[in-house]
C-alpha positions in Angstrom: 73.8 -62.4 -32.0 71.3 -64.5 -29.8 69.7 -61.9 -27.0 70.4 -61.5 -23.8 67.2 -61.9 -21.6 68.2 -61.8 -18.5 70.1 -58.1 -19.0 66.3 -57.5 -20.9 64.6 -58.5 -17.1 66.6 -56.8 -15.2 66.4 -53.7 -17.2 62.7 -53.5 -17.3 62.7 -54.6 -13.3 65.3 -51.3 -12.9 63.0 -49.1 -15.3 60.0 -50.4 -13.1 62.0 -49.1 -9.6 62.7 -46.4 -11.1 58.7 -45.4 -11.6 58.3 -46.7 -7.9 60.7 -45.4 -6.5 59.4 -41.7 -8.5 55.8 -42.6 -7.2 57.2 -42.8 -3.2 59.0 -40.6 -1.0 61.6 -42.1 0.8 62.7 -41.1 4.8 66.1 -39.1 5.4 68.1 -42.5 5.8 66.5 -44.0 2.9 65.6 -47.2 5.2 61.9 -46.8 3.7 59.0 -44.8 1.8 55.7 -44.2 2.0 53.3 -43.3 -1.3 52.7 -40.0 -0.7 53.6 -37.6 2.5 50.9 -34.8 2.2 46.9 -35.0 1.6 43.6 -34.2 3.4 42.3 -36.0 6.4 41.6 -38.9 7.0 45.3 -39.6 5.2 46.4 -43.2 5.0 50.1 -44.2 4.3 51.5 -47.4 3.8 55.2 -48.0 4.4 57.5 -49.8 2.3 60.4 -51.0 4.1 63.8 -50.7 1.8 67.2 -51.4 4.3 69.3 -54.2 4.5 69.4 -55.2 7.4 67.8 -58.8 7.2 64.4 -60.3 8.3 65.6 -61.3 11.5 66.0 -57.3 12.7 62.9 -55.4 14.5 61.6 -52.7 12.7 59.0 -50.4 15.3 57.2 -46.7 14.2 56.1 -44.2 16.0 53.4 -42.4 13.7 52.5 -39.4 15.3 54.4 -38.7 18.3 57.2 -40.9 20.7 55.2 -40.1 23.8 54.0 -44.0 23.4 55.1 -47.6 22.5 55.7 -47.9 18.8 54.2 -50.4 16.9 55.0 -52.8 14.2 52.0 -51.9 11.7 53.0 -50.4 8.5 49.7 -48.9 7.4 48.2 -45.6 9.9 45.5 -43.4 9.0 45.8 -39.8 10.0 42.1 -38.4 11.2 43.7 -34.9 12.4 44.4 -32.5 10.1 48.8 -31.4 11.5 52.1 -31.8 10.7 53.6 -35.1 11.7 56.9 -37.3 11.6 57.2 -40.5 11.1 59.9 -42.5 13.4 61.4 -45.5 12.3 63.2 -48.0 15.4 65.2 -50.7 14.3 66.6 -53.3 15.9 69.9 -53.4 14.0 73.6 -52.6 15.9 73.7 -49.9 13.8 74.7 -46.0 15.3 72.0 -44.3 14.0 68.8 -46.6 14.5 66.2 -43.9 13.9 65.1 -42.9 10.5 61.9 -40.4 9.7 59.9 -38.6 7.2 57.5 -35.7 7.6 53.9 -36.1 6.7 51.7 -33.3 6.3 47.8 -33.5 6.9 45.0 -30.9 5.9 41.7 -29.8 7.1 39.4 -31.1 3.8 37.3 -28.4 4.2 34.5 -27.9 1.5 36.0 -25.4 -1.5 34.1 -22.1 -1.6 32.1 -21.0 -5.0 30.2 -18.7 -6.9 28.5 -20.0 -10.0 26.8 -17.2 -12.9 24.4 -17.8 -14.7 24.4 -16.5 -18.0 22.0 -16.5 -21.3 21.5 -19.3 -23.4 22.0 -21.9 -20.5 25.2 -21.0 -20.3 27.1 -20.5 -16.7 30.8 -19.5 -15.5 32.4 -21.5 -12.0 34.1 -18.4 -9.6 36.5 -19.8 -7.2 35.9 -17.5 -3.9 38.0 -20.4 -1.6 42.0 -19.5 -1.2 42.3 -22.7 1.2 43.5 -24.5 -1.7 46.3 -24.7 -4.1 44.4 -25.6 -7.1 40.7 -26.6 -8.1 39.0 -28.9 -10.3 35.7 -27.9 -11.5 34.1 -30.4 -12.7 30.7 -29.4 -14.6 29.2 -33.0 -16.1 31.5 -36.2 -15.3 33.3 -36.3 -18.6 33.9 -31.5 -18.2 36.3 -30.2 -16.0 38.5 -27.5 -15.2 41.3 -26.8 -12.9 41.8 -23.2 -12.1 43.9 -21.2 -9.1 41.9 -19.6 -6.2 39.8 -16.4 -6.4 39.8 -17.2 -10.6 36.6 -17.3 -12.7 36.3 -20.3 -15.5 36.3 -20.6 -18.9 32.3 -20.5 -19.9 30.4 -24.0 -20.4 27.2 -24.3 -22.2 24.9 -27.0 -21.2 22.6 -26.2 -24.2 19.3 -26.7 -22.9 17.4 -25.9 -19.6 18.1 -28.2 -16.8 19.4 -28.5 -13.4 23.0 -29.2 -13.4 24.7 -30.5 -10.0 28.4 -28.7 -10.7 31.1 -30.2 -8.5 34.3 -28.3 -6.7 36.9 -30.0 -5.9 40.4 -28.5 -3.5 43.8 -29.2 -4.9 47.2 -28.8 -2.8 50.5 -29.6 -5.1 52.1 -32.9 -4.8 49.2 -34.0 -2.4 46.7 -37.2 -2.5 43.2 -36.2 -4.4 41.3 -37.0 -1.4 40.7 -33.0 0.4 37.3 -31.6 0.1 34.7 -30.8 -2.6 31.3 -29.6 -2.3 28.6 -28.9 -5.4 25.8 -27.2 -6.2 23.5 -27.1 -8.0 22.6 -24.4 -10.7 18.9 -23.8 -13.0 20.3 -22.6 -16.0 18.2 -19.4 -17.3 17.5 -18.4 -20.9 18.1 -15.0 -20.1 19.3 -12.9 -17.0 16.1 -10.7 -15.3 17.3 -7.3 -14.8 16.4 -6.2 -11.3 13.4 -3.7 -10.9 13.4 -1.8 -7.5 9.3 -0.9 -6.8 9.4 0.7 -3.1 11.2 1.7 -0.4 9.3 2.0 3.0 10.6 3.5 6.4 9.1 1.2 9.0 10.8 3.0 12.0 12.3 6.6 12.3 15.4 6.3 14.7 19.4 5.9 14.9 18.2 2.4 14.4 15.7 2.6 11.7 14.5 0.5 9.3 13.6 0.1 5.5 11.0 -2.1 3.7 11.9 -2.8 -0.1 10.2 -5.1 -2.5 11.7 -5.7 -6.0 11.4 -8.0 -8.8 14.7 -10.4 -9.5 15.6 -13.5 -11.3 15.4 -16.5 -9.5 19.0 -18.0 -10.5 21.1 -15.3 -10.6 23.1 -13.7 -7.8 21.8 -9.8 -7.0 23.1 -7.6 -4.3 21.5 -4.9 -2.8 23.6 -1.9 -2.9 23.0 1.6 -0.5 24.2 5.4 -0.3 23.3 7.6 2.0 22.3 10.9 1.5 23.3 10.7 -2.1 22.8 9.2 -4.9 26.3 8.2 -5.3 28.7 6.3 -3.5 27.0 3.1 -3.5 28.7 0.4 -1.5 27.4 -3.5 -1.1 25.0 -4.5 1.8 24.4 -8.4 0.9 23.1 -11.0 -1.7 19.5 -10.6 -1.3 16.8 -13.2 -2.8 12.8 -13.3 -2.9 10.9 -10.5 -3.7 11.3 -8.4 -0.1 13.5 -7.3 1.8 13.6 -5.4 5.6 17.0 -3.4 5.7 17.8 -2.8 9.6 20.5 -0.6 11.7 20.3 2.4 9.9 19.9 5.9 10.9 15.9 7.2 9.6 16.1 10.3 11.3 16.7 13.1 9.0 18.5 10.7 6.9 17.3 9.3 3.0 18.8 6.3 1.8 19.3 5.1 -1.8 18.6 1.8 -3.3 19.6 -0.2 -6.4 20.2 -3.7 -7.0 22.9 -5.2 -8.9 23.9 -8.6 -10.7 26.4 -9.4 -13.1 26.6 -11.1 -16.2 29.9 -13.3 -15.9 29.7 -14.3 -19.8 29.9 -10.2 -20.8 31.5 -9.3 -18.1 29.2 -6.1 -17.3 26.9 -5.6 -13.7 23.4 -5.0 -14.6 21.3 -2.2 -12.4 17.9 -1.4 -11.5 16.6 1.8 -11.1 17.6 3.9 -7.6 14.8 4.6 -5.4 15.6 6.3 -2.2 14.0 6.5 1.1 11.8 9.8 2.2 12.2 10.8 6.0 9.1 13.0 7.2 8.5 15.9 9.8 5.2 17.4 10.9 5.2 20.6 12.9 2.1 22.5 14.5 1.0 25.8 14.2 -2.0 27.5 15.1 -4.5 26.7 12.2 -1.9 25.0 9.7 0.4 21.8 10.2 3.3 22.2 8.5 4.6 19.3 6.8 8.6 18.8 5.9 10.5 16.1 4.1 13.8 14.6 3.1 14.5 12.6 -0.1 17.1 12.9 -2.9 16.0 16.4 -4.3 15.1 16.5 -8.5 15.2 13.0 -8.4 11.7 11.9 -8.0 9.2 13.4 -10.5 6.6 14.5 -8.2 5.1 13.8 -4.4 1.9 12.8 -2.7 0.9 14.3 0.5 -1.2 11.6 2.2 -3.6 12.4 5.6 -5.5 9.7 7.3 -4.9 7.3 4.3 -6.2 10.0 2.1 -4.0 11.5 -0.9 -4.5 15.2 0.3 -2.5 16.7 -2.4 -0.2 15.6 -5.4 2.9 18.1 -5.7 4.8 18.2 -9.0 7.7 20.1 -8.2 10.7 17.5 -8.1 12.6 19.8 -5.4 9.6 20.5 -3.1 10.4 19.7 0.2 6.9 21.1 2.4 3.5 21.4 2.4 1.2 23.6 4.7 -1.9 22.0 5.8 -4.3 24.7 7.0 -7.8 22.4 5.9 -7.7 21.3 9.5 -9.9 21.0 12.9 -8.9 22.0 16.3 -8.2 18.4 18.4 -8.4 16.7 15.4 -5.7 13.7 15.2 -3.9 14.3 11.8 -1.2 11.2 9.9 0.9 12.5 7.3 3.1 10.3 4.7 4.9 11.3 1.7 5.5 9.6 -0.9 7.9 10.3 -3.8 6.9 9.1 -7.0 10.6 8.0 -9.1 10.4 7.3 -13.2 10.3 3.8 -12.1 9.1 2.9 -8.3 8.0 4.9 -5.7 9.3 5.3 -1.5 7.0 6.1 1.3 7.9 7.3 4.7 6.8 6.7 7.8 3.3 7.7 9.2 3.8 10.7 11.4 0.9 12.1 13.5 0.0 15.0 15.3 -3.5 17.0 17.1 -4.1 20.4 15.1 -4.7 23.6 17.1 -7.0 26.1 15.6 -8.5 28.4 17.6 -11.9 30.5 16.4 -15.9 30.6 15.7 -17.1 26.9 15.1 -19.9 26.5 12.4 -23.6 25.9 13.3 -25.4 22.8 13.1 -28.0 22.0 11.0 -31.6 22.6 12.1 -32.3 20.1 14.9 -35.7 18.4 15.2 -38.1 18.5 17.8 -41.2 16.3 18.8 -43.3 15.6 22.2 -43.4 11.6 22.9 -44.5 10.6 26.5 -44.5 14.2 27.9 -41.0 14.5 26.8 -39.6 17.0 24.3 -37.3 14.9 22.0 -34.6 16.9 20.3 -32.7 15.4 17.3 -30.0 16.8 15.6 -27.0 15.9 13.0 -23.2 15.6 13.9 -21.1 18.8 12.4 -20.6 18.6 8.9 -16.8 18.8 9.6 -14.9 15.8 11.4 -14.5 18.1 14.2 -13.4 16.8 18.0 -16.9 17.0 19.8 -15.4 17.8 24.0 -19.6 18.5 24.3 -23.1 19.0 22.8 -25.1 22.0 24.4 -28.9 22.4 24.8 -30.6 25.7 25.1 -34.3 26.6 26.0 -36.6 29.7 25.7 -39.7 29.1 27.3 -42.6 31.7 26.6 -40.4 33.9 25.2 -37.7 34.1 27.8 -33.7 34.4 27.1 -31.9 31.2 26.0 -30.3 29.2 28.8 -28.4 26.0 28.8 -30.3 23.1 30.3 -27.9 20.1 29.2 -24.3 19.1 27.9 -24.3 15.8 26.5 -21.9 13.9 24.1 -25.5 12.4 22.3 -27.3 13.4 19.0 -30.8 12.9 21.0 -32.0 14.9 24.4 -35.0 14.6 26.3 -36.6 17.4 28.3 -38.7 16.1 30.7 -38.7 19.1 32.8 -42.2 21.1 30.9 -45.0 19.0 31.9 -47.6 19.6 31.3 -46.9 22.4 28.9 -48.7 25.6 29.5 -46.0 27.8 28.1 -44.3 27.7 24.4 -41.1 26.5 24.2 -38.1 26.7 21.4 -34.6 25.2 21.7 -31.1 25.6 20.1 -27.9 23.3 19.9 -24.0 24.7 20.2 -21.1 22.7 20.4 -18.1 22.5 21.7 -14.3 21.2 20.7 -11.4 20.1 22.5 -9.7 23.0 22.3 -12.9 25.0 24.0 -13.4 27.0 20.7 -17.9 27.0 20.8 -20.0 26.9 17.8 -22.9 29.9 16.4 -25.9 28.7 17.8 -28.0 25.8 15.4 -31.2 27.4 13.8 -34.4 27.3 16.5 -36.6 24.8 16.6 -40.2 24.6 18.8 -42.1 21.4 19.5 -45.9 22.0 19.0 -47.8 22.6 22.0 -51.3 21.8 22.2 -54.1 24.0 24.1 -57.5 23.2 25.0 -58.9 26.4 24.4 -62.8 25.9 25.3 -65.4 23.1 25.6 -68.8 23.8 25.0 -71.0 21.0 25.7 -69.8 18.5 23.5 -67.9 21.2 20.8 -63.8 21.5 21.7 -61.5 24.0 20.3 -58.1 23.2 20.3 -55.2 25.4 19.5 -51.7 25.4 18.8 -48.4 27.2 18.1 -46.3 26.7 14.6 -43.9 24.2 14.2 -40.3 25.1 13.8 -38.4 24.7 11.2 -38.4 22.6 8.3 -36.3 24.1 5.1 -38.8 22.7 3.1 -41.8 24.4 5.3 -44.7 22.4 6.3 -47.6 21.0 4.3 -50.8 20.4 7.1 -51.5 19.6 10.5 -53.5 17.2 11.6 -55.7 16.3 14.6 -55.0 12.7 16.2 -57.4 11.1 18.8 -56.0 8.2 20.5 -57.0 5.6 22.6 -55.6 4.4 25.9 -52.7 2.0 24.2 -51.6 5.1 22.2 -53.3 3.8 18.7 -55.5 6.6 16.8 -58.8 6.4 16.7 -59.6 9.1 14.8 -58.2 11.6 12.6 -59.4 15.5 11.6 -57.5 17.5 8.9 -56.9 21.3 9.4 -57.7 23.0 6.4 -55.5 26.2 7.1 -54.6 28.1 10.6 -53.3 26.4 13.6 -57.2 26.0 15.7 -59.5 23.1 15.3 -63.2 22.6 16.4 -64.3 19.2 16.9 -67.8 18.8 17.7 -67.9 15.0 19.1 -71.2 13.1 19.7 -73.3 13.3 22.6 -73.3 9.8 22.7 -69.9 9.0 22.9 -68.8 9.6 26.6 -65.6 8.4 26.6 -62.1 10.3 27.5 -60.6 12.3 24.2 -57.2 11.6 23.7 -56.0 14.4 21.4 -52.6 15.6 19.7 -51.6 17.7 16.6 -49.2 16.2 13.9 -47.8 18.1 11.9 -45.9 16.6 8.2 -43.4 18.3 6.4 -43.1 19.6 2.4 -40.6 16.8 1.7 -41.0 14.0 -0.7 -40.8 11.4 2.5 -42.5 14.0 4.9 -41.0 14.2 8.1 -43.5 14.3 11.4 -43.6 15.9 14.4 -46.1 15.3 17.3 -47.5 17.6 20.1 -48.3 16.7 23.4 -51.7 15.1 24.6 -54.5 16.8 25.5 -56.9 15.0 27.6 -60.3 15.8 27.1 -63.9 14.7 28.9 -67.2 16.4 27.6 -69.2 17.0 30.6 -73.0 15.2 30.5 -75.3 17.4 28.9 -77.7 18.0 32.1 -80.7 21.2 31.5 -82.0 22.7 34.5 -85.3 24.4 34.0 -85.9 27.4 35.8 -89.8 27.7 36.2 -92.8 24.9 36.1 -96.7 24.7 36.6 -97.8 22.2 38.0 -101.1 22.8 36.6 -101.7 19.2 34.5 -102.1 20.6 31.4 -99.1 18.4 30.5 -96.4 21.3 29.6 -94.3 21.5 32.7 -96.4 20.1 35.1 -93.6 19.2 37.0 -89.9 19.9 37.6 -86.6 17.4 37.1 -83.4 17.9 35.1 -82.9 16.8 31.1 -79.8 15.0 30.2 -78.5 11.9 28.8 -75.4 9.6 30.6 -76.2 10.3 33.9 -75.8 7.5 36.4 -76.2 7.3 40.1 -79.1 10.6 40.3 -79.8 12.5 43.5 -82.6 15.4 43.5 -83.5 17.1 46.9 -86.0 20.4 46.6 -85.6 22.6 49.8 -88.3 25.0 51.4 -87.3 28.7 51.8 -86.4 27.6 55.5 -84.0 24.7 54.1 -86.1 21.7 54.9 -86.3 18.6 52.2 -89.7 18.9 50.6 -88.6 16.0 47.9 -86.2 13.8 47.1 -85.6 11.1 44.2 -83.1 9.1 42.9 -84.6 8.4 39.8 -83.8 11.3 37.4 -87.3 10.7 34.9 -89.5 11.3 38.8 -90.1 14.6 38.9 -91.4 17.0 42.0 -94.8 17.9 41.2 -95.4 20.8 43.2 -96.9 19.0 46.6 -95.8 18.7 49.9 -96.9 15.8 51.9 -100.1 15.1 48.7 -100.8 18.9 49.1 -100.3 21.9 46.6 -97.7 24.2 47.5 -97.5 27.2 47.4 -96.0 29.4 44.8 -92.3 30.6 44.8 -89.1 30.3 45.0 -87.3 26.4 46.0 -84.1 26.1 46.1 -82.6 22.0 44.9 -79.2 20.7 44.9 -78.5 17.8 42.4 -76.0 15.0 42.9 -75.1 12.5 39.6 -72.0 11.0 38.2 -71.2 10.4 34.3 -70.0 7.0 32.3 -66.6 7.7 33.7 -67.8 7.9 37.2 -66.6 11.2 37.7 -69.0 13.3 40.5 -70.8 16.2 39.4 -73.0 18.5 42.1 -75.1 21.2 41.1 -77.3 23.7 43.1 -79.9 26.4 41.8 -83.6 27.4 42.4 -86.9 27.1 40.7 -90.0 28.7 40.3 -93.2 27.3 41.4 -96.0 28.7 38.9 -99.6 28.2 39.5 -102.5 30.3 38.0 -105.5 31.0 39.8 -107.6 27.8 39.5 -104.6 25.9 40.4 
């Protein structure tokens, strides 16, 4: 039988309908379709007109609402996500001339994900979004998924290390593809790094406190930071935490601990992964009279030991895991005194906050070393060293016995170094002491005693001095000589004499040298580097050397023949003789022309004359003597 083609046509033209007519969805009166009615904005439909009703009949649409004019366009794009109907208007004399068909439009919002990283380069896609009936996961262009909201995917191994863009997209049943996707990208890891907690730092003590923690986590794996309080159970999540530090704020520091661990999760095994717990240590410092009593807070037996810290100073390592306290009684009155524990875990350590406080001791203060003493431009210079202690210096105080007299204070001073002024030009002996003082008025035992030298001029005899002088005090090591310093105007030395033993020196100087003495004692020490002290200056001027006779005879047999003074350094000379009424008989101003015995050329007579004698030395100081002589004459004379 020959076949029939034109049933064949029409046939596949029905079959053909029949897919189209599948693919749209028609309005309530059937009078036309669109492709689809629901998908994600922007959402374009396309009408397909399918009544009867002839070319020549008007066919109008409203597309969102009939507030306006309808239009004639068959193709409207939805940009706002709603619901919607779309009203047909024909022309046609017809009793129903409105036809529609709802069209539903969603917010493409991005689809919310989570992806894990596993070992071997392996990851797993989480679907955290519920927006969305359905999502495609699509891992390279050619791998995908679709899985239901709040659902985990199968695992996909990428096989090497790489960066892998992995692409979300949102599904809604019978919808358009077109709604939202978003991708990230993931570093796939050879191995997940388990989370090491190292410290946990209070920064602030209040009802709104803060914690400093560093760690050590992998770099493409998700890790949240997990807390308890006051226990080391009970752990609840505080947030996905990154980097390698991290400042946890709004809690409550005072009195309370906090503990720490950090968690991520292996999405191929299925198992979390911890670190180690470290929990916070609160602090509190209390003080009593000579001890500061130190508290603390932290999740007894857990940590193996503590460290009491002062000033930045470990002052003592405890090793009892449930001590709580510590009494500090190594302290000083006034002193300002910052604690900080810190507990030591197995693994990781916290430290709280710095907590400070001024110790109160009350009693005897120890004595100073032995101050030092020298004499430097008339003053006494006194020298001492600080306490050995750190102790809070209020004042230094300085205390002088002079010839043997009770101590008195003469000074306060907050100085190392005092200068007493006040004993020019030292005729008396002198010996000083330093105390101390804190700030809480407690006063020190007196420092050892020490005495400057003072130097004596204890006779001149013509051009002999003897000089004398007390014992220095004190050197621990004792002192090994004394020596005798002449200096000149500018204060360099001239001269130097040694003292063989005893504290007096006799310097016989030359009869020629008529210039001022400048003299002082110095006195050196045992040590290796001897230490020096200096006494104060002693001016000294030797007199000129001027001889008087008593008698002459002035009988020319050259022996006293006549009478004038013998010396050497004597400048402007003045010699008057005097009768035994007081009248000038002689006078010379040159100190070789002596009287001769004559008055007016003739011989006088023998006795007593009286003279006065006016001169001055090199340094032009005035010198005026007054005596009598004997006139001696024998017979023939």
């Amino acid at each position: 039988m020959k076949p029939n083609y034109r049933l064949l046509v029409f046939a596949l033209a029905m079959i053909a309908q029949v897919s189209i007519t599948k693919a749209q969805t028609t309005s309530v009166m059937g009078r036309f379709s669109v492709q689809n009615v629901t998908g994600c904005a922007p959402f374009e439909v396309d009408i397909t007109e399918l009544d009867n009703f002839g070319s020549s009949t008007t066919r109008q649409y409203w597309y969102e609402d009939k507030s306006g004019v309808p239009t004639t366009d068959k193709n409207f794009t939805y940009n706002t996500p709603g619901e919607y109907y779309l009203v047909q208007l024909v022309g046609a004399n017809v009793p129903q001339k409105e036809d529609s068909l709802k069209i539903t439009v969603y917010d493409p919002a991005p689809p919310e994900f989570e992806i894990h990283n596993c070992a071997g380069h392996t990851i797993r896609v989480e679907i955290t979004d519920t927006n969305y009936d359905r999502y495609r996961v699509n891992f390279t262009a050619t791998n995908s998924e679709v899985i239901g909201p709040g659902i985990t995917s199968s695992e996909f191994d990428f096989g090497t290390a790489g960066d892998y863009p992995i692409t979300v997209t949102g599904l809604y049943n019978n919808a358009v593809n077109n709604c939202g996707t978003n991708t990230k990208t993931i570093t796939t890891i050879d191995n997940i790094v388990t989370p090491i907690l190292h410290s946990v730092e209070v920064n602030t003590e209040s009802s709104d406190g803060s914690t400093l923690l560093t760690y050590t986590i992998g770099e493409e794996s998700v890790y949240v930071l997990e807390v308890s309080e006051n226990d080391i159970v009970g752990f609840y999540d505080l947030y996905e935490i990154t980097g390698n530090r991290e400042n946890v704020t709004g809690i409550n520091t005072l009195g309370n601990y906090y503990c720490y661990r950090i968690r991520t999760f292996d999405a191929c095994s299925n198992v979390y992964i911890y670190s180690n717990i470290v929990c916070s240590t609160s602090i509190n410092v209390k003080v009593d009279n000579g001890v500061n009593l130190v508290s603390w807070k932290t999740a007894s037996g857990i940590p193996s030991s503590y460290k009491v810290i002062r000033n930045g100073e470990v002052q003592t390592e405890i090793n009892d895991t449930f001590a709580s306290s510590f009494d500090d009684d190594n302290i000083l009155c006034g002193n300002d005194y910052c604690y900080e524990i810190q507990a030591i875990f197995n693994s990781g350590s916290s430290l709280s906050i710095d907590t400070c406080v001024v110790a109160s001791k009350t009693g005897d203060l120890p004595a100073l070393s032995t101050p030092s003493s020298t004499i430097f431009n008339e003053g006494v210079v006194l020298n001492w060293e600080k306490p050995i202690e750190d102790i809070q210096l209020s004042q230094y105080m300085i205390q002088r016995s002079a010839n043997g007299k009770a101590f008195s204070t003469i000074s306060r001073t907050l100085d190392t170094t005092y200068i007493d002024n006040s004993n020019s030009p030292f005729r008396q002996t002198l010996k000083y002491r330093i105390l101390y003082q804190d700030n809480c008025g407690n006063t020190s035992i007196p420092s050892p005693i020490t005495a400057p030298i003072i130097l004596q001029v204890k006779s001149v005899n013509g051009n002999a001095v003897v000089l004398e002088w007390n014992k220095y005090e004190t050197w621990g090591n004792g002192i090994r000589t004394y020596f005798i310093e002449r200096l000149d105007d500018s204060g360099a030395i001239m001269e130097e004499f040694s003292v063989l033993s005893g504290r007096t020196k006799e310097i016989t100087f030359s009869t020629d040298d008529d210039q001022p003495k400048n003299l002082r004692v110095r006195a050196e020490s045992l040590d290796q580097t001897p230490l020096i002290s200096y006494s104060n200056i002693r001016t000294v001027v030797i007199n000129p050397l001027v001889n008087f006779p008593n008698a002459f005879t002035p009988d020319g047999d050259g022996l006293n023949d006549d009478f004038k003074p013998i010396g050497t350094k004597v400048f402007n000379f003045k010699m008057q003789i005097f009768s035994r009424w007081g009248n000038v008989i002689f006078y010379t101003e040159d100190m070789n022309l002596g009287w001769d015995g004559r008055i007016n050329g003739k011989n006088a007579l023998e006795g007593t004359y009286t003279y006065r004698v006016n001169y001055e030395d090199a340094t032009g100081r005035s010198f005026d003597k007054a005596g009598s002589i004997v006139l001696i004459r024998d017979n023939n004379n």
